[in-house]
Residue, then its C-alpha position, 0 to 999 in steps of 0.5 A: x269243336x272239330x280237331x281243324x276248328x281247334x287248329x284254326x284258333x291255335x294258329x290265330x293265338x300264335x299269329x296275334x302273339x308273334x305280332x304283338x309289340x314286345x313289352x317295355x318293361x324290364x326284368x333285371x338278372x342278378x350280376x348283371x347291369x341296366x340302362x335307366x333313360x334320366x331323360x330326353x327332353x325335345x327341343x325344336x330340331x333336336x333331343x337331349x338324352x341323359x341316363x346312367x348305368x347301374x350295376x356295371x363296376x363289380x369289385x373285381x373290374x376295381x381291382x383290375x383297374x388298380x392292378x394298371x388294368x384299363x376299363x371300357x365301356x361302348x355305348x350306343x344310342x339309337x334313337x326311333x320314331x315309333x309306328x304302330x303297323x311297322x318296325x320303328x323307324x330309325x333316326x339317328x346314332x350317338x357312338x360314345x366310348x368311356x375309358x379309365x386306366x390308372x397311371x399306378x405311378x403318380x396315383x392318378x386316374x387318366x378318364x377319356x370319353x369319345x363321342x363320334x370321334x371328338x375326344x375329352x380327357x380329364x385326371x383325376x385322383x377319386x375313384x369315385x368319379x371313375x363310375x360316374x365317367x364311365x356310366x354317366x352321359x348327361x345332356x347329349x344332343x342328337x340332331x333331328x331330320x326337319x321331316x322327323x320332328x313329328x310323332x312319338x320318339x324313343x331312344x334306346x342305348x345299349x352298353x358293352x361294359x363287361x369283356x367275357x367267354x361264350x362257352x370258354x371259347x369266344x370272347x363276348x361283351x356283356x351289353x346292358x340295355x335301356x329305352x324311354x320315351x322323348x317328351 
């Protein structure tokens, strides 16, 4: 085989590479958390997402929270039509900010959860329910455009949870992400 035909082949291997659709499985570092879809159901005009985070409250962010400390975690569902030629097409956005802060006079946990604006605030006594609030969303609706009620859809939500440095230097949240299937 000629030096240009090797060439050739090489340059068409790395073309059908950097086309490929990336894989949709995932491969989980250690100390880090992951994303995990429970569901998303379609209903006419609309989906419903629920899904968990594992991994997320280490020992230290619990101690932190009993020092008065406050826990945030941001999380953003995006929700997509594939196409098999194109980039998917995006189709809406959910923004939901979770928090837990500890009121270390009265012993009581203060949780708030925003969704797009609208605010819930609860108190609680277990800090058992404090991973639950913060890494748990059950049954959030996400409208659908009338044109958009076809074809194969995915969401995909991506979690900061963890504030941290980039080299020391600048501050970096730590995102956990996950993506499934709408049926």
């Amino acid at each position: 085989m000629s030096p240009r035909a090797r060439l050739a082949a090489l340059g068409l291997v790395l073309l059908a590479l950097a086309a490929a659709r990336p894989a949709r499985g995932h491969i989980r570092l250690a100390g880090l958390a992951e994303v995990r879809i429970d569901k998303c159901r379609r209903e006419p005009g609309r989906v419903i997402v629920s899904y968990h985070l594992d991994g997320a409250l280490r020992p230290e962010d619990r101690k932190d929270l009993e020092g008065g400390g406050t826990i945030t975690f941001t999380h953003r569902i995006d929700l997509y039509r594939r196409r098999a030629f194109f980039a998917d097409k995006w189709i809406g956005r959910r923004d939901i900010e979770t928090t837990a802060t500890l009121d270390t006079l009265t012993g009581q946990y203060t949780l708030t959860r925003t969704v797009d604006g609208a605010v819930e605030t609860r108190t609680t006594e277990k800090p058992a329910e404090i991973e639950k609030w913060l890494s748990e969303v059950r049954n959030l609706p996400m409208d659908l455009p009338g044109d958009e009620d076809h074809g194969t859809l995915e969401v995909r939500v991506t979690t900061k949870y963890r504030k941290t440095f980039l080299l020391f230097v600048w501050p970096y949240e730590l995102p956990a992400k996950g993506s499934g299937e709408c049926r």
